[in-house]
mmCIF file as Biopython writes it, N, C-alpha, C and O atoms, coordinates in Angstrom:
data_model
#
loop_
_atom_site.group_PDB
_atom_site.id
_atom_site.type_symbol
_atom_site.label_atom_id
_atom_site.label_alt_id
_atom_site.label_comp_id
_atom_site.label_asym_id
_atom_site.label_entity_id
_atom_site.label_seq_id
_atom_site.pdbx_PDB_ins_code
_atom_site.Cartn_x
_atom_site.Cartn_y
_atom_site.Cartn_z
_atom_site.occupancy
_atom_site.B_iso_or_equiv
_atom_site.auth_seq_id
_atom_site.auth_asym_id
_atom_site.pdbx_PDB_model_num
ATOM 1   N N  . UNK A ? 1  ? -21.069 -14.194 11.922 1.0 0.0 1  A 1 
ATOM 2   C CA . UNK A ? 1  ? -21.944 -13.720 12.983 1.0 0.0 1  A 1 
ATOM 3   C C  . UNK A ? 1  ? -22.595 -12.407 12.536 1.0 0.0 1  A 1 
ATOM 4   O O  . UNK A ? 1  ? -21.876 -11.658 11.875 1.0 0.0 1  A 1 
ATOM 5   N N  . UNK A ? 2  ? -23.812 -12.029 12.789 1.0 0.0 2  A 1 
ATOM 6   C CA . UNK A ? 2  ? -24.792 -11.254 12.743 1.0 0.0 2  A 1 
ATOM 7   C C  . UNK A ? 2  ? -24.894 -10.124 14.136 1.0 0.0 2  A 1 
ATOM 8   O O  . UNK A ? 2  ? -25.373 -10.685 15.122 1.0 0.0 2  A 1 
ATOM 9   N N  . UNK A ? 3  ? -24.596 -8.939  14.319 1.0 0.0 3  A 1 
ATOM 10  C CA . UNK A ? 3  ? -24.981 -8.167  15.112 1.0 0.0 3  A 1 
ATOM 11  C C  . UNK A ? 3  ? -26.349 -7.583  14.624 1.0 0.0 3  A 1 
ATOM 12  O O  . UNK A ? 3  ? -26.867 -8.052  13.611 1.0 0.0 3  A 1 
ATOM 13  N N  . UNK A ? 4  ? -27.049 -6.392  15.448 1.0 0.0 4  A 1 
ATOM 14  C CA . UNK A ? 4  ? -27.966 -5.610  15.401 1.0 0.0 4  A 1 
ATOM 15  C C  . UNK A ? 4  ? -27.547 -4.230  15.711 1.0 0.0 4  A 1 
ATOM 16  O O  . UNK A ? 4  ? -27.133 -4.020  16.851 1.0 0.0 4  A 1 
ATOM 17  N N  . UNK A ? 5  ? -27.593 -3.278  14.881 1.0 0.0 5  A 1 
ATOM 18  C CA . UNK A ? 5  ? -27.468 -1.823  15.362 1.0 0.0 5  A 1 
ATOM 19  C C  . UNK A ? 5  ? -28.776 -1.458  15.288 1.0 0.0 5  A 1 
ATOM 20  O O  . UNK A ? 5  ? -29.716 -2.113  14.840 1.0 0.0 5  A 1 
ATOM 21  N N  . UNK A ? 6  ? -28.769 -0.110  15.871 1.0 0.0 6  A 1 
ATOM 22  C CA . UNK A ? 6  ? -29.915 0.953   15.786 1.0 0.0 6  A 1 
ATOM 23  C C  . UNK A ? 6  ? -29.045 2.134   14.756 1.0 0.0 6  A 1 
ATOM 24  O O  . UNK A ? 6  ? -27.917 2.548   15.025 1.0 0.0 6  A 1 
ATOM 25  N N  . UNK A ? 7  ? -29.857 2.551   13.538 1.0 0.0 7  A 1 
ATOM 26  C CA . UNK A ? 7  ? -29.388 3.693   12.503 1.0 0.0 7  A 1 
ATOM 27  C C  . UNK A ? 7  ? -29.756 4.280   12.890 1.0 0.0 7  A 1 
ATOM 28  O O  . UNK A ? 7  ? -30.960 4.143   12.673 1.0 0.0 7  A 1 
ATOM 29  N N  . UNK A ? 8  ? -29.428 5.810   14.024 1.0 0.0 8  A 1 
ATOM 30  C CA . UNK A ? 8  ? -30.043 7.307   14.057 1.0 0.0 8  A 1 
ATOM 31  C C  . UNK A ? 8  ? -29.964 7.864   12.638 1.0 0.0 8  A 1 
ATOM 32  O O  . UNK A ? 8  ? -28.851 7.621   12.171 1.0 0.0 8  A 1 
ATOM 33  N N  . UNK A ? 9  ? -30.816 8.579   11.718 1.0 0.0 9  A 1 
ATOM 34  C CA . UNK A ? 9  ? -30.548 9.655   10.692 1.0 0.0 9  A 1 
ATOM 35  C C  . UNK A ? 9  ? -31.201 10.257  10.662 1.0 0.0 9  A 1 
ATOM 36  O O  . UNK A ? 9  ? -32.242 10.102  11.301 1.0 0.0 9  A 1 
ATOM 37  N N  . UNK A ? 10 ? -30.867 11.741  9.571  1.0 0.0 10 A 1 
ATOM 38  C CA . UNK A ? 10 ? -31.680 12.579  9.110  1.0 0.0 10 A 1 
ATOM 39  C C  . UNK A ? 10 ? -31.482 12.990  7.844  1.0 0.0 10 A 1 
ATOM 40  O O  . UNK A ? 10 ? -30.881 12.363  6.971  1.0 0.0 10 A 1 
ATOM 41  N N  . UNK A ? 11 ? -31.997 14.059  7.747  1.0 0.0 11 A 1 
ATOM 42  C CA . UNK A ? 11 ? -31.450 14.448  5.969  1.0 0.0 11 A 1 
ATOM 43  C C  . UNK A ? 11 ? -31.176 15.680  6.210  1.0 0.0 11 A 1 
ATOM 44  O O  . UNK A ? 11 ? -32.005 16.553  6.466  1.0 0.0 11 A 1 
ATOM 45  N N  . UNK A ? 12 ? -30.021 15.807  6.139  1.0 0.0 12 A 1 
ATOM 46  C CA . UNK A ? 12 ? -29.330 17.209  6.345  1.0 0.0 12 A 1 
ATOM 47  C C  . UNK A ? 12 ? -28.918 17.336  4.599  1.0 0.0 12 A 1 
ATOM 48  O O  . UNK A ? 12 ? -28.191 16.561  3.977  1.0 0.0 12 A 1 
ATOM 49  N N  . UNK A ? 13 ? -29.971 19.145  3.808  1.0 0.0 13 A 1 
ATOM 50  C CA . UNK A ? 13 ? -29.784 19.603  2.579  1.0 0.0 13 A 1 
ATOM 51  C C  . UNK A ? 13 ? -29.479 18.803  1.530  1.0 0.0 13 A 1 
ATOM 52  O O  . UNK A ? 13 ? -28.650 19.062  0.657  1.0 0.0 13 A 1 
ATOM 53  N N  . UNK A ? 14 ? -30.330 17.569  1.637  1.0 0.0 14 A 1 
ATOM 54  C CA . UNK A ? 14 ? -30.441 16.247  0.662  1.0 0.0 14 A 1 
ATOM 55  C C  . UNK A ? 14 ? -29.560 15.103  1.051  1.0 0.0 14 A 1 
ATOM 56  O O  . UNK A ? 14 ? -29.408 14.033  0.462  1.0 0.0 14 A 1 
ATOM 57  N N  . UNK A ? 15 ? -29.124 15.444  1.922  1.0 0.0 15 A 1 
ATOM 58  C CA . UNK A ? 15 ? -28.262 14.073  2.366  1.0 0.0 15 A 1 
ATOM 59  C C  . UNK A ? 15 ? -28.577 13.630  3.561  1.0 0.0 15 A 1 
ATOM 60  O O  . UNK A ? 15 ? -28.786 14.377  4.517  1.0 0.0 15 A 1 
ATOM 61  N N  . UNK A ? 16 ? -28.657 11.938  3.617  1.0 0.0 16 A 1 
ATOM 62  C CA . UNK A ? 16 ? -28.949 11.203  4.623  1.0 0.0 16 A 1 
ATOM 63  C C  . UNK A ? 16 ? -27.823 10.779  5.465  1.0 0.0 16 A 1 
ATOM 64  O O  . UNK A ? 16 ? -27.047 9.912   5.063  1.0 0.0 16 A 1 
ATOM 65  N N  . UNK A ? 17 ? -27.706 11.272  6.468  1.0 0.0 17 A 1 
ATOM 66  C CA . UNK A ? 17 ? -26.745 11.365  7.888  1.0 0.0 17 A 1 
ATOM 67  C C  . UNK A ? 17 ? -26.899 10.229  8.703  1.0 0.0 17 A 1 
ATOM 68  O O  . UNK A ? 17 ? -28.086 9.944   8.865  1.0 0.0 17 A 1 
ATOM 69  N N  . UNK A ? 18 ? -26.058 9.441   9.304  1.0 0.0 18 A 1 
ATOM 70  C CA . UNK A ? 18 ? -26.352 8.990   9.952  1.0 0.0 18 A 1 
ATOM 71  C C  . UNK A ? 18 ? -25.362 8.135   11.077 1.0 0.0 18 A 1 
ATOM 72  O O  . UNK A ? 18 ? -24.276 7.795   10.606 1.0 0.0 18 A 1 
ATOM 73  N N  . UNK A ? 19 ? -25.677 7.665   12.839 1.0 0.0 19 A 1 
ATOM 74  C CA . UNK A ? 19 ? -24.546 7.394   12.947 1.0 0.0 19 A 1 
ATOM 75  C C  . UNK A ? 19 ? -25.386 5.454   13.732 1.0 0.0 19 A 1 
ATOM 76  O O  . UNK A ? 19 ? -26.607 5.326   13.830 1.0 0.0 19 A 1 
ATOM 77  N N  . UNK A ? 20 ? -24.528 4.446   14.089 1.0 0.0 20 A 1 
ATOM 78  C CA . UNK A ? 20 ? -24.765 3.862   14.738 1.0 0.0 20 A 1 
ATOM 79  C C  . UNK A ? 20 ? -24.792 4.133   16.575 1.0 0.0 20 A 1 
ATOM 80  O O  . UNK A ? 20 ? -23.809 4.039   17.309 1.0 0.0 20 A 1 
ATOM 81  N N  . UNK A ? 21 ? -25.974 4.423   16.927 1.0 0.0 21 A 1 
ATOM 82  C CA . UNK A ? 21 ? -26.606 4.432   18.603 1.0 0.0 21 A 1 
ATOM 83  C C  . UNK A ? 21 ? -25.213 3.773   19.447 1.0 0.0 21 A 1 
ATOM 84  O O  . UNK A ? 21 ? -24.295 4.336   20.044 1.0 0.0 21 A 1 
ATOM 85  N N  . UNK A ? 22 ? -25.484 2.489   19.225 1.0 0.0 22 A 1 
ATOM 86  C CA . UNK A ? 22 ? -24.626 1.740   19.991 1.0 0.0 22 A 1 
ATOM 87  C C  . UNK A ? 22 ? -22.940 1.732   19.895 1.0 0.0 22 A 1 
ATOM 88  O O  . UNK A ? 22 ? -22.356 1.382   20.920 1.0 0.0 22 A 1 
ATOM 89  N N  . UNK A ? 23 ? -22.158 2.085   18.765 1.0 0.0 23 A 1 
ATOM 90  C CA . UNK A ? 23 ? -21.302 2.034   18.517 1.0 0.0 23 A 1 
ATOM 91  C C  . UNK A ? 23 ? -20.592 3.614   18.635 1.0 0.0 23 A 1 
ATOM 92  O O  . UNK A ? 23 ? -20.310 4.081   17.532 1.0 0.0 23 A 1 
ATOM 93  N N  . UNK A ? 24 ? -20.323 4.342   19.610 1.0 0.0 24 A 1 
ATOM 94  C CA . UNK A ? 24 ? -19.695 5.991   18.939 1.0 0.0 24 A 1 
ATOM 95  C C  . UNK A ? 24 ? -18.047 6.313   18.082 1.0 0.0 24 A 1 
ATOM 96  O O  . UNK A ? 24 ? -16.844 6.081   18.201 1.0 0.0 24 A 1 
ATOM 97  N N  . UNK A ? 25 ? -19.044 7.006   17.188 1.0 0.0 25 A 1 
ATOM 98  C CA . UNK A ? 25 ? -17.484 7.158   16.217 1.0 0.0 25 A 1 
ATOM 99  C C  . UNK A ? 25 ? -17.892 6.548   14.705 1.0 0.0 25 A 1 
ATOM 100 O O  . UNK A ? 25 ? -17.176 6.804   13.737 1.0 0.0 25 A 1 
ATOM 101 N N  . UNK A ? 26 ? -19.186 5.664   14.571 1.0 0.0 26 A 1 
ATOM 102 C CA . UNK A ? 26 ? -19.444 5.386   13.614 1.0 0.0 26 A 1 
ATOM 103 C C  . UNK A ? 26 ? -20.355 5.977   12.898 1.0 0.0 26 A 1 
ATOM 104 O O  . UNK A ? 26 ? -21.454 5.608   13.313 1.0 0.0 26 A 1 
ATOM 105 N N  . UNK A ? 27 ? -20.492 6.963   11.731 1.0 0.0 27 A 1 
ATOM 106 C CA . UNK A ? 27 ? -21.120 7.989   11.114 1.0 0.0 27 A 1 
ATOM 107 C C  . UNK A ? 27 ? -20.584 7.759   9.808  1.0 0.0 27 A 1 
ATOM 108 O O  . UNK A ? 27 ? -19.480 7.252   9.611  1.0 0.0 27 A 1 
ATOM 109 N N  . UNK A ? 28 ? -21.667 8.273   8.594  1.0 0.0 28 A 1 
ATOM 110 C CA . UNK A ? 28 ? -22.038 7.884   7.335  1.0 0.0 28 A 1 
ATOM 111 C C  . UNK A ? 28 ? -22.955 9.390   6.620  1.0 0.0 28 A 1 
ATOM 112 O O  . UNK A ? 28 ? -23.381 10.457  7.061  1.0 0.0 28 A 1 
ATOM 113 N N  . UNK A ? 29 ? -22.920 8.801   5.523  1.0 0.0 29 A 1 
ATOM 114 C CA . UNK A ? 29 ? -23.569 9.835   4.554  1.0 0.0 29 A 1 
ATOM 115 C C  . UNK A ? 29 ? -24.162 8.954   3.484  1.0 0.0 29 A 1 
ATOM 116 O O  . UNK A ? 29 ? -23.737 7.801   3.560  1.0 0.0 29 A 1 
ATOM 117 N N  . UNK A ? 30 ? -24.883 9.132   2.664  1.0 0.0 30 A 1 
ATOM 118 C CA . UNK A ? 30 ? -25.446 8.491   1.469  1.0 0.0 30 A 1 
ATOM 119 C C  . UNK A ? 30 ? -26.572 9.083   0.619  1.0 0.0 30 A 1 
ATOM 120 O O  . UNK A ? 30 ? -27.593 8.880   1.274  1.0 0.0 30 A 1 
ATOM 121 N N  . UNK A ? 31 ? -26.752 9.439   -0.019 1.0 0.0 31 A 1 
ATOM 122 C CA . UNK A ? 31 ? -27.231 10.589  -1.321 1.0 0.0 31 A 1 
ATOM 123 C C  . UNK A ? 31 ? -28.701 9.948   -1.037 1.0 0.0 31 A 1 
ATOM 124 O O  . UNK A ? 31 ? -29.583 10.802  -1.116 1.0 0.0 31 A 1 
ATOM 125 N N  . UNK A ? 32 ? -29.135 8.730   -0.745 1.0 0.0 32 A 1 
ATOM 126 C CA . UNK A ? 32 ? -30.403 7.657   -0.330 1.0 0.0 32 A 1 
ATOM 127 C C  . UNK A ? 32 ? -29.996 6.998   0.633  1.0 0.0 32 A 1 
ATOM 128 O O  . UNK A ? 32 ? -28.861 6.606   0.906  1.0 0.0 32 A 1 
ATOM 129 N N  . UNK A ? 33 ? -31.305 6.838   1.339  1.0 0.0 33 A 1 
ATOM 130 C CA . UNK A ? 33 ? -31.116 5.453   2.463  1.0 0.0 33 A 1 
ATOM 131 C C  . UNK A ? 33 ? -30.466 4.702   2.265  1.0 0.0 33 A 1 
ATOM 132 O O  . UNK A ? 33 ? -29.322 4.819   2.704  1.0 0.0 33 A 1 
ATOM 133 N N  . UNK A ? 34 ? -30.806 3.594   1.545  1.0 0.0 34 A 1 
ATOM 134 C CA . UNK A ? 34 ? -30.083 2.443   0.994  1.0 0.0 34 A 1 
ATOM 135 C C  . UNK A ? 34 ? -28.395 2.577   1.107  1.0 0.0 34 A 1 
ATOM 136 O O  . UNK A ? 34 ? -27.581 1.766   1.548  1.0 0.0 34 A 1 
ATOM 137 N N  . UNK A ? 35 ? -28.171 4.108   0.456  1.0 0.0 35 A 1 
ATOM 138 C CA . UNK A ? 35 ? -26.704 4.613   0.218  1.0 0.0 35 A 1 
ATOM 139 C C  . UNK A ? 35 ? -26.220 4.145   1.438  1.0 0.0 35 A 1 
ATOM 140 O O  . UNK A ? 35 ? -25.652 3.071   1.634  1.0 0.0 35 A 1 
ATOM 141 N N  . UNK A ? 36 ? -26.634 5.538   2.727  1.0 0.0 36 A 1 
ATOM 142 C CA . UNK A ? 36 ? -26.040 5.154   3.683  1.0 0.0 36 A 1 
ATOM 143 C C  . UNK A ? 36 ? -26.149 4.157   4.569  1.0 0.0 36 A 1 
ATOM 144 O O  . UNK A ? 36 ? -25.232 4.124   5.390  1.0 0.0 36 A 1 
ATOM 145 N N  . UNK A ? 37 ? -27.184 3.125   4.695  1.0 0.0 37 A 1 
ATOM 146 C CA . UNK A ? 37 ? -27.094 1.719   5.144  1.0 0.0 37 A 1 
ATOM 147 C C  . UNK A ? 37 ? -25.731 1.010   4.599  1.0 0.0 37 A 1 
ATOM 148 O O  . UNK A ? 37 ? -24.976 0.412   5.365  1.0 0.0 37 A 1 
ATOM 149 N N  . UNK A ? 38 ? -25.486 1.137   3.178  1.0 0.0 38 A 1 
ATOM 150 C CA . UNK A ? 38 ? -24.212 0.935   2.966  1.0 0.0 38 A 1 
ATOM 151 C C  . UNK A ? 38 ? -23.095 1.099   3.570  1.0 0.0 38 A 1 
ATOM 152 O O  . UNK A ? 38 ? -22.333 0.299   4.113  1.0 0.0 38 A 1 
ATOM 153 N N  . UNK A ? 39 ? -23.043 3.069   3.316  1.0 0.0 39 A 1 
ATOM 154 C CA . UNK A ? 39 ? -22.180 3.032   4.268  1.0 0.0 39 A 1 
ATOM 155 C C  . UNK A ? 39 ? -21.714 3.348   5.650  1.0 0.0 39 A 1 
ATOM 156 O O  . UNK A ? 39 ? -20.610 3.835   5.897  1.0 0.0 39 A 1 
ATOM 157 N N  . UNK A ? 40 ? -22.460 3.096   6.379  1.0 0.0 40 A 1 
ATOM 158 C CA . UNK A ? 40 ? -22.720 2.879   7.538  1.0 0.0 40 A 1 
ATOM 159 C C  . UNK A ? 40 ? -22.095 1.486   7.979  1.0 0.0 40 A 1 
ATOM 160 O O  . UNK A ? 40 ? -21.566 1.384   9.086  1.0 0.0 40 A 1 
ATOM 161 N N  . UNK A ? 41 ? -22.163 0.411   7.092  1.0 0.0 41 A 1 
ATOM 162 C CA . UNK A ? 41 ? -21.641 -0.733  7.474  1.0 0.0 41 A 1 
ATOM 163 C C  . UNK A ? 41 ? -20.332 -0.820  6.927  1.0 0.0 41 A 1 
ATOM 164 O O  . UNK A ? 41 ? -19.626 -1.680  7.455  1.0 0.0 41 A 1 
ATOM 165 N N  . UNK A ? 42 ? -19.639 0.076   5.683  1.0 0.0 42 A 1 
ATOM 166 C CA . UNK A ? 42 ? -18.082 0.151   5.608  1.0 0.0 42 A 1 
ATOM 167 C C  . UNK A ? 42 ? -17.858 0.795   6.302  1.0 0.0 42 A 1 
ATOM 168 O O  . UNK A ? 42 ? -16.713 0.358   6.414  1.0 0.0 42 A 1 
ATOM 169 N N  . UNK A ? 43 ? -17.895 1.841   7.250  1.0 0.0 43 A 1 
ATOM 170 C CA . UNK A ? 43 ? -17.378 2.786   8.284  1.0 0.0 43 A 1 
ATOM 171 C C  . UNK A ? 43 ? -17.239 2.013   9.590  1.0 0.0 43 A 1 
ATOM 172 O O  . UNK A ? 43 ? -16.138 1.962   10.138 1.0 0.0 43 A 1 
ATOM 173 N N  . UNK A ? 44 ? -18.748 1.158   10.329 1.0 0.0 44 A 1 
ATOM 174 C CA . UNK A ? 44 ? -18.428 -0.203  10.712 1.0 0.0 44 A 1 
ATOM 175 C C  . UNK A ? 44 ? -17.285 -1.376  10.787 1.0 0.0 44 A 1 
ATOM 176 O O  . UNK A ? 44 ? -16.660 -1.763  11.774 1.0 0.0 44 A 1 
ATOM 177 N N  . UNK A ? 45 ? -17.231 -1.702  9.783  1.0 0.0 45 A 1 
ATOM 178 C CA . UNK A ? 45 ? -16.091 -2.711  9.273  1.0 0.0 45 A 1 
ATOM 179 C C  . UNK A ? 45 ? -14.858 -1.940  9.092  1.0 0.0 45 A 1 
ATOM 180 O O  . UNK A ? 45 ? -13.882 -2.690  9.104  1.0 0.0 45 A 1 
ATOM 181 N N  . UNK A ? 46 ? -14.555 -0.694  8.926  1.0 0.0 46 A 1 
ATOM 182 C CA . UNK A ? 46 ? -12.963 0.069   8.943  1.0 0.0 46 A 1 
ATOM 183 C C  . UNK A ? 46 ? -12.781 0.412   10.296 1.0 0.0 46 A 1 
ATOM 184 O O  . UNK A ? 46 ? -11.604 0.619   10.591 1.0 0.0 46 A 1 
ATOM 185 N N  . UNK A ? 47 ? -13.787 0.560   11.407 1.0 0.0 47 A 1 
ATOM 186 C CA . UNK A ? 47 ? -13.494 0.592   12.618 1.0 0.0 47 A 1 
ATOM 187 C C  . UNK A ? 47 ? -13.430 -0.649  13.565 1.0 0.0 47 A 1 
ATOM 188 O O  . UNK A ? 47 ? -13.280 -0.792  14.778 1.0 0.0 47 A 1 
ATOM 189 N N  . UNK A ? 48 ? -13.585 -1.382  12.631 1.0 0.0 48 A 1 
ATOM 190 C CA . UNK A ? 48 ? -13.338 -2.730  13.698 1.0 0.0 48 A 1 
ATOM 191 C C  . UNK A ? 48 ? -12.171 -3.431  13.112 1.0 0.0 48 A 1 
ATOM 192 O O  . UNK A ? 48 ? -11.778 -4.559  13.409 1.0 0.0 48 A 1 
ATOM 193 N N  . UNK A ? 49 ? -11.821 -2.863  12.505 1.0 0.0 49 A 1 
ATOM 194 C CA . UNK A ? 49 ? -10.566 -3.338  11.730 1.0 0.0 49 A 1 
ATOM 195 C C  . UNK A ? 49 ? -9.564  -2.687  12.649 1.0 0.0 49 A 1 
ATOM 196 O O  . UNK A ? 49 ? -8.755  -3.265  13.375 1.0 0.0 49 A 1 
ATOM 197 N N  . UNK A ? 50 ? -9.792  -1.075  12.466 1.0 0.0 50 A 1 
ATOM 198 C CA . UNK A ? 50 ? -8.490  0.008   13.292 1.0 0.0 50 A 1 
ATOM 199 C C  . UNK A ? 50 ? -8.799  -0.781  14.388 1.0 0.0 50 A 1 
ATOM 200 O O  . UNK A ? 50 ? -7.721  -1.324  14.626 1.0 0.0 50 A 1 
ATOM 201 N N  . UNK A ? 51 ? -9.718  -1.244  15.324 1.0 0.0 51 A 1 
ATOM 202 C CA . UNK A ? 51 ? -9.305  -1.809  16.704 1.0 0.0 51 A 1 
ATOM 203 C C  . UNK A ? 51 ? -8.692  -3.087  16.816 1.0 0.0 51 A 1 
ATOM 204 O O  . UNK A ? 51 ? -8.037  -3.264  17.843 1.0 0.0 51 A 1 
ATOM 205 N N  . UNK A ? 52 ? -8.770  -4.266  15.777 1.0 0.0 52 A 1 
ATOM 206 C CA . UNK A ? 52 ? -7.921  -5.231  16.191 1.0 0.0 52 A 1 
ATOM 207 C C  . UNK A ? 52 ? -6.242  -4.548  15.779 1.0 0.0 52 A 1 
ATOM 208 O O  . UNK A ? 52 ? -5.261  -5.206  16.123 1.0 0.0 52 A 1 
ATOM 209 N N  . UNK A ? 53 ? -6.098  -3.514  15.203 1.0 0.0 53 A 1 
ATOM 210 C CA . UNK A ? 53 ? -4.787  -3.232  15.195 1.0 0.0 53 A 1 
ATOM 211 C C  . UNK A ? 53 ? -4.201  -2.805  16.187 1.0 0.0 53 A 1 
ATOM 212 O O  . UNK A ? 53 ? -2.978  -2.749  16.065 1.0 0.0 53 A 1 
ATOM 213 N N  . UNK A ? 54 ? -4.735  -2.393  17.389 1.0 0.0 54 A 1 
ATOM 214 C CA . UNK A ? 54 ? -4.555  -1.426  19.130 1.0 0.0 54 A 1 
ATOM 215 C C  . UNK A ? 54 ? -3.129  -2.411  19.669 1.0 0.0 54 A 1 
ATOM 216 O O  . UNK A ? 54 ? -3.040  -3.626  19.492 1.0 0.0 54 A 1 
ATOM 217 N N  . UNK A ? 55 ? -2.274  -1.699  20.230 1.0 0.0 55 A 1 
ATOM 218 C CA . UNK A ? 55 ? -0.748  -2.278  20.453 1.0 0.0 55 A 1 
ATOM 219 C C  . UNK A ? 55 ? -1.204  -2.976  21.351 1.0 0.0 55 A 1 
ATOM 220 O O  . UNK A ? 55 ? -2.144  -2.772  22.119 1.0 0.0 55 A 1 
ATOM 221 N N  . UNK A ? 56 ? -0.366  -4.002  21.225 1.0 0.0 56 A 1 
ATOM 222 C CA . UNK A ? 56 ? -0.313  -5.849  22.046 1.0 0.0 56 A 1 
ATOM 223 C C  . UNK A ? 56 ? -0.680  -5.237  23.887 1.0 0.0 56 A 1 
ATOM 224 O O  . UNK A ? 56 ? -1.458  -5.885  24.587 1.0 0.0 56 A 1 
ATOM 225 N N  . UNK A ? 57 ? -0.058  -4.090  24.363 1.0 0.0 57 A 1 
ATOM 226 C CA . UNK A ? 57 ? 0.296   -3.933  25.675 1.0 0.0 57 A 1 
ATOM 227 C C  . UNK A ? 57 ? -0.635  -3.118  26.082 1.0 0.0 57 A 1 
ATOM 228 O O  . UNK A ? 57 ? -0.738  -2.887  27.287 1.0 0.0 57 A 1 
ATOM 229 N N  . UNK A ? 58 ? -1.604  -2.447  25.031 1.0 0.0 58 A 1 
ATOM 230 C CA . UNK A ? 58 ? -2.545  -1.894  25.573 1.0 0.0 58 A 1 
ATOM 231 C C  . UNK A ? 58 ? -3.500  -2.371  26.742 1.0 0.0 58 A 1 
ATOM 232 O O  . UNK A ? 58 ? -3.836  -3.548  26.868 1.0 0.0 58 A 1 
ATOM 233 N N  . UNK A ? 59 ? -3.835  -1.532  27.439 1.0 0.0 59 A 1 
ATOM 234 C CA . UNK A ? 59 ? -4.486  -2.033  28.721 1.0 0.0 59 A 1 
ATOM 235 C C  . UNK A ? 59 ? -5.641  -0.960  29.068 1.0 0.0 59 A 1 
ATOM 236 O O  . UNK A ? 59 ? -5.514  0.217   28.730 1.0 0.0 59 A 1 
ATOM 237 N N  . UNK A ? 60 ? -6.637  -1.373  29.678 1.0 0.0 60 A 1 
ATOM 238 C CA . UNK A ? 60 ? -7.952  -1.016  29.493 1.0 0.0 60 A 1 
ATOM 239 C C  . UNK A ? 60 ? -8.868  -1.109  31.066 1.0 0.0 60 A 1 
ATOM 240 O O  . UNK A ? 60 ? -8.587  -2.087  31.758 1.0 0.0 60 A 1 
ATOM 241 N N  . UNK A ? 61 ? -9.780  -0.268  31.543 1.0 0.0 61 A 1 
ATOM 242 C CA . UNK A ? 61 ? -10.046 -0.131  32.675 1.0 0.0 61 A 1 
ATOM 243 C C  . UNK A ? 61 ? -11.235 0.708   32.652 1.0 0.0 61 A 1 
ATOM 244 O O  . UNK A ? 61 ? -11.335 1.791   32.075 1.0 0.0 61 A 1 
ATOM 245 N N  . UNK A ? 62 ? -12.381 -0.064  33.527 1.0 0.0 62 A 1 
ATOM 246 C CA . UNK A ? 62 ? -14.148 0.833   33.696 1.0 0.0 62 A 1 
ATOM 247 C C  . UNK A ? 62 ? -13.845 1.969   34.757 1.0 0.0 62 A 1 
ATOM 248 O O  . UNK A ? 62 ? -13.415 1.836   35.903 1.0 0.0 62 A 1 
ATOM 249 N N  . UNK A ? 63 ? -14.219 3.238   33.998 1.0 0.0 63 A 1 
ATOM 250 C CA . UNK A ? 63 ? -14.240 4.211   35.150 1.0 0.0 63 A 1 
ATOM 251 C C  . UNK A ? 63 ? -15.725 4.465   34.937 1.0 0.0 63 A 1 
ATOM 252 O O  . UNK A ? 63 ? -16.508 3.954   34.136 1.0 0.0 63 A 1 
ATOM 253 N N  . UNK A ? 64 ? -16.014 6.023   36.506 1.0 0.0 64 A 1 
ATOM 254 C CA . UNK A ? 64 ? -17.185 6.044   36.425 1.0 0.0 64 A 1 
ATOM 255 C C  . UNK A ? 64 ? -17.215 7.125   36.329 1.0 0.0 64 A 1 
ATOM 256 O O  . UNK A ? 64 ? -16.173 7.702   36.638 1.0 0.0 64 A 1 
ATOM 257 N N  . UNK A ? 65 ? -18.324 7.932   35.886 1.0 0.0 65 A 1 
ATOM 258 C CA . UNK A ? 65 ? -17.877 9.741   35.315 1.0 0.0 65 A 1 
ATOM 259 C C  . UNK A ? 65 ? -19.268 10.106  35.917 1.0 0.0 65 A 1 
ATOM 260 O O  . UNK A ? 65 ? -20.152 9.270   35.730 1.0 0.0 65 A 1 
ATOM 261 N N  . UNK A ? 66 ? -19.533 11.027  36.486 1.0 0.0 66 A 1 
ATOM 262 C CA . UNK A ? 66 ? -20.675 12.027  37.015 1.0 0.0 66 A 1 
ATOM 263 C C  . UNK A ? 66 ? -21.347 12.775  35.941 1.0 0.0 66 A 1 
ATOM 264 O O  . UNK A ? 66 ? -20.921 13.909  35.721 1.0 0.0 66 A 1 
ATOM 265 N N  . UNK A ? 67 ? -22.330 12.330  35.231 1.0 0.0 67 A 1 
ATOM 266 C CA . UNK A ? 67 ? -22.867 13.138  34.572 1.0 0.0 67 A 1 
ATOM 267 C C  . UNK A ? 67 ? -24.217 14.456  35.305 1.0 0.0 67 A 1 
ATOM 268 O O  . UNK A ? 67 ? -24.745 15.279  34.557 1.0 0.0 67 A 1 
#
């Protein structure tokens, strides 16, 4: 299966920064674009990894926060 992100970046003192919009917690670096499109998608894939590891009994609930 195929998702779609949105890449926010910039170039912070030659390096390209960047995090996925939709996903928070997922952030990258890469010396070139290309770089961090890379890794942007191993930082991706190591965080979806740490979440199928979350203990069996974990339990989960929508709150609503006042911004």
């Amino acid at each position: 299966m195929t998702r779609r992100f949105t890449l926010e970046y910039w170039v912070d003192e030659c390096w390209y920064v960047g995090k996925l919009k939709e996903v928070p917690g997922v952030f990258s670096q890469g010396e070139t674009l290309k770089e961090l499109e890379e890794n942007i998608r191993d930082a991706y894939h190591l965080m979806m990894e740490d979440e199928s590891l979350s203990p069996v009994d974990a339990k989960a609930e929508e709150i609503e926060i006042e911004v």
